[in-house]
C-alpha positions, 0 to 999 in steps of 0.5 A: 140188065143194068141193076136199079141201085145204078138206075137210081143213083144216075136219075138221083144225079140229074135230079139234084142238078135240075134242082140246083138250076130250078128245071127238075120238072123240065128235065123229067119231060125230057127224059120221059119224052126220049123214054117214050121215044124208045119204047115207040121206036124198037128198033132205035132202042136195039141199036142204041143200047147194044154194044155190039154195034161200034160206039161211034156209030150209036153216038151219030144215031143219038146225035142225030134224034137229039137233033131233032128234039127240043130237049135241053143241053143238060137232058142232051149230054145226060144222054150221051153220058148214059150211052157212053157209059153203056147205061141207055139201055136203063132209060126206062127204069131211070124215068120212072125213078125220076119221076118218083122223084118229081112226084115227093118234091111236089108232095104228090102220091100216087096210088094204085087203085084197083077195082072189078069193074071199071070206076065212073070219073065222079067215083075216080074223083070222090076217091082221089079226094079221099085220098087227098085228105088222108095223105094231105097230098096230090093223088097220081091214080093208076086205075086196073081192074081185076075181077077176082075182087067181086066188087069193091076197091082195093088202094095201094100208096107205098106200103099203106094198103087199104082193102075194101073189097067184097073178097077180102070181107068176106075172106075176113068173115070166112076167118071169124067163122072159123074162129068161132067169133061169130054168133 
């Protein structure tokens, strides 16, 4: 598995040129459409990525997927780089890291937003306004669910956590009761 410091410095790489040109946003389509590309095709991304098939014959595959694609000259030869330097096979974590990228020059966060059962829109909306005004940027939600929470939300951007959950209050009271705190 190629490591994540390679997988950064090579998304960091096509980022600084997509801002140097202005189509950073246009490049990250790109990526994440071949990225999607590979997952939704299995057998493409086993051939593509393993070695033990002859180089040139892996180069003609992706010659001819990029072919068909409308994805720009700069995305095109990235991905023959990545393929030359044995490095396709890390598309998927590169994306990701692209799109993280994508996300802190658009000033937007995402959050992880965890709850027991699943959240109405107007919830979802009321929260990612709450967000918005705490972080003073666009919120990116991912909703999960995990019924271990009794009720309540649990958020997580970066490192900031934010629990309001019915376990964790009551894991706190459970503490204080222990402590005695409570009378």
């Amino acid at each position: 598995m190629i490591g994540s410091k390679v997988s950064k410095r090579y998304a960091k790489a096509l980022f600084s040129l997509g801002q140097e040109d202005g189509n950073f946003e246009l490049y990250g389509r790109d990526l994440t459409e071949f990225a999607r590309f590979c997952q939704d095709n299995e057998d493409f991304r086993k051939v593509i990525a393993n070695p033990i098939f002859p180089l040139e014959d892996r180069k003609r595959i992706l010659h001819f997927v990029l072919e068909k694609s409308g994805f720009s000259d700069v995305v095109k030869n990235f991905l023959n780089l990545l393929l030359d330097k044995n490095r396709i096979g890390a598309i998927e974590p590169m994306t990701d890291y692209y799109s993280r990228l994508t996300d802190e020059v658009s000033n937007i966060a995402r959050a992880e937003i965890i709850t027991a059962k699943p959240l109405k829109e107007d919830a979802l909306g009321r929260i990612e306004r709450s967000l918005e005004g705490l972080t003073s940027k666009k919120i990116k939600s991912e909703v999960t669910e995990d019924q271990s929470l009794i009720g309540g939300v649990v958020v997580k951007i970066g490192d900031l956590v934010l629990d309001g959950s019915v376990k964790a209050q009551l894991d706190g009271l459970k503490e204080s009761l222990k402590r005695g705190e409570l009378s």
